[in-house]
C-alpha positions in Angstrom: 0.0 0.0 0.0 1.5 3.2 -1.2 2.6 5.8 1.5 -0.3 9.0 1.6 2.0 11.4 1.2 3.6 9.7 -1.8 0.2 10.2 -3.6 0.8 13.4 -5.3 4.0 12.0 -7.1 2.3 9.1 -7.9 -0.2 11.5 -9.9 2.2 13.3 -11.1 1.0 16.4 -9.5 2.2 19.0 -6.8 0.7 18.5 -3.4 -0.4 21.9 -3.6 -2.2 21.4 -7.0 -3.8 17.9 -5.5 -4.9 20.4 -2.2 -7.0 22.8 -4.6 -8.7 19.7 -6.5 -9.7 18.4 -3.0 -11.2 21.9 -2.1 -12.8 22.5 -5.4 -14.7 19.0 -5.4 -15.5 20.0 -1.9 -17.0 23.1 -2.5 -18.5 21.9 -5.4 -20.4 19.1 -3.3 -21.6 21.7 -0.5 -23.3 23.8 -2.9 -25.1 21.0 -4.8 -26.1 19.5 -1.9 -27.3 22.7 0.1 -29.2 23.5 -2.8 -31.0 19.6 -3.2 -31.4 19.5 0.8 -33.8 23.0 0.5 -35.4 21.5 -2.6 -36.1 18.4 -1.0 -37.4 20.6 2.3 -39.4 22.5 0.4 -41.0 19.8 -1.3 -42.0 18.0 2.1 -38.7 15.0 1.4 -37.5 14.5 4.5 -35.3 10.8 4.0 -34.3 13.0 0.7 -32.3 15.2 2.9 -31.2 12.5 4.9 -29.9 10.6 2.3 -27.8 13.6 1.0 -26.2 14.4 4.2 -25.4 10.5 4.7 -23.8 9.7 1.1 -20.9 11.5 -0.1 -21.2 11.4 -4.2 -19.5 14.0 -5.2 -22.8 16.2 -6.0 -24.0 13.7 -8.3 -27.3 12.2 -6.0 -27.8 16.3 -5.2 -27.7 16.9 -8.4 -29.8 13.9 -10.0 -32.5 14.8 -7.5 -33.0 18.3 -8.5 -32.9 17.7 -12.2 -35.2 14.3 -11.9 -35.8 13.1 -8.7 -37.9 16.2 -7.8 -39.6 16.5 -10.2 -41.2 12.4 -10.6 -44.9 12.8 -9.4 -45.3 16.3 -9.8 -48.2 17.6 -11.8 -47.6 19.7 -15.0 -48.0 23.4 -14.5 -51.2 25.0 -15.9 -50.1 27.4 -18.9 -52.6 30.5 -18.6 -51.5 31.5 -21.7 -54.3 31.8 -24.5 -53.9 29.6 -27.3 -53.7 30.3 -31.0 
Protein backbone atom coordinates (compact mmCIF):
# COMPACT_ATOMS: atom_id res chain seq x y z
CA UNK A 1 0.00 0.00 0.00
CA UNK A 2 1.48 3.19 -1.16
CA UNK A 3 2.59 5.77 1.51
CA UNK A 4 -0.28 9.01 1.60
CA UNK A 5 2.00 11.36 1.25
CA UNK A 6 3.64 9.69 -1.80
CA UNK A 7 0.18 10.21 -3.58
CA UNK A 8 0.80 13.40 -5.27
CA UNK A 9 3.98 12.00 -7.05
CA UNK A 10 2.33 9.05 -7.89
CA UNK A 11 -0.20 11.48 -9.90
CA UNK A 12 2.18 13.25 -11.10
CA UNK A 13 0.99 16.44 -9.47
CA UNK A 14 2.21 18.96 -6.77
CA UNK A 15 0.73 18.49 -3.39
CA UNK A 16 -0.36 21.92 -3.63
CA UNK A 17 -2.21 21.40 -6.98
CA UNK A 18 -3.75 17.95 -5.49
CA UNK A 19 -4.90 20.45 -2.18
CA UNK A 20 -6.99 22.77 -4.62
CA UNK A 21 -8.67 19.68 -6.46
CA UNK A 22 -9.74 18.42 -2.99
CA UNK A 23 -11.25 21.93 -2.11
CA UNK A 24 -12.82 22.47 -5.45
CA UNK A 25 -14.68 19.03 -5.41
CA UNK A 26 -15.48 20.03 -1.89
CA UNK A 27 -16.96 23.13 -2.50
CA UNK A 28 -18.46 21.88 -5.38
CA UNK A 29 -20.42 19.14 -3.32
CA UNK A 30 -21.62 21.72 -0.54
CA UNK A 31 -23.34 23.84 -2.87
CA UNK A 32 -25.10 20.99 -4.76
CA UNK A 33 -26.07 19.52 -1.86
CA UNK A 34 -27.34 22.70 0.06
CA UNK A 35 -29.17 23.48 -2.77
CA UNK A 36 -31.00 19.62 -3.16
CA UNK A 37 -31.38 19.46 0.85
CA UNK A 38 -33.80 23.03 0.48
CA UNK A 39 -35.39 21.48 -2.58
CA UNK A 40 -36.08 18.44 -1.00
CA UNK A 41 -37.44 20.65 2.27
CA UNK A 42 -39.38 22.50 0.43
CA UNK A 43 -41.01 19.78 -1.29
CA UNK A 44 -41.99 18.00 2.13
CA UNK A 45 -38.74 14.97 1.36
CA UNK A 46 -37.46 14.48 4.49
CA UNK A 47 -35.32 10.78 3.95
CA UNK A 48 -34.31 12.99 0.74
CA UNK A 49 -32.32 15.21 2.91
CA UNK A 50 -31.20 12.47 4.88
CA UNK A 51 -29.93 10.65 2.28
CA UNK A 52 -27.80 13.60 1.04
CA UNK A 53 -26.23 14.37 4.17
CA UNK A 54 -25.40 10.47 4.72
CA UNK A 55 -23.77 9.68 1.07
CA UNK A 56 -20.91 11.50 -0.08
CA UNK A 57 -21.24 11.42 -4.25
CA UNK A 58 -19.49 13.98 -5.21
CA UNK A 59 -22.75 16.21 -6.05
CA UNK A 60 -24.02 13.69 -8.31
CA UNK A 61 -27.33 12.24 -6.02
CA UNK A 62 -27.75 16.26 -5.21
CA UNK A 63 -27.71 16.91 -8.45
CA UNK A 64 -29.78 13.94 -9.99
CA UNK A 65 -32.49 14.79 -7.51
CA UNK A 66 -32.96 18.35 -8.51
CA UNK A 67 -32.87 17.75 -12.24
CA UNK A 68 -35.22 14.29 -11.95
CA UNK A 69 -35.80 13.05 -8.75
CA UNK A 70 -37.90 16.20 -7.84
CA UNK A 71 -39.63 16.50 -10.22
CA UNK A 72 -41.21 12.42 -10.63
CA UNK A 73 -44.88 12.77 -9.38
CA UNK A 74 -45.27 16.27 -9.78
CA UNK A 75 -48.20 17.58 -11.84
CA UNK A 76 -47.57 19.72 -15.01
CA UNK A 77 -48.00 23.41 -14.45
CA UNK A 78 -51.21 24.98 -15.87
CA UNK A 79 -50.11 27.41 -18.92
CA UNK A 80 -52.58 30.48 -18.57
CA UNK A 81 -51.52 31.47 -21.71
CA UNK A 82 -54.35 31.85 -24.48
CA UNK A 83 -53.92 29.58 -27.29
CA UNK A 84 -53.67 30.34 -31.03
Amino acid sequence: MADPTQIPSILGISPETLSIIIVVIAVWDLVWRCAAVIKSTKLNKPLWSVAFVLFQTIGILPILYIFVFSKMGQKPAISTKKKK
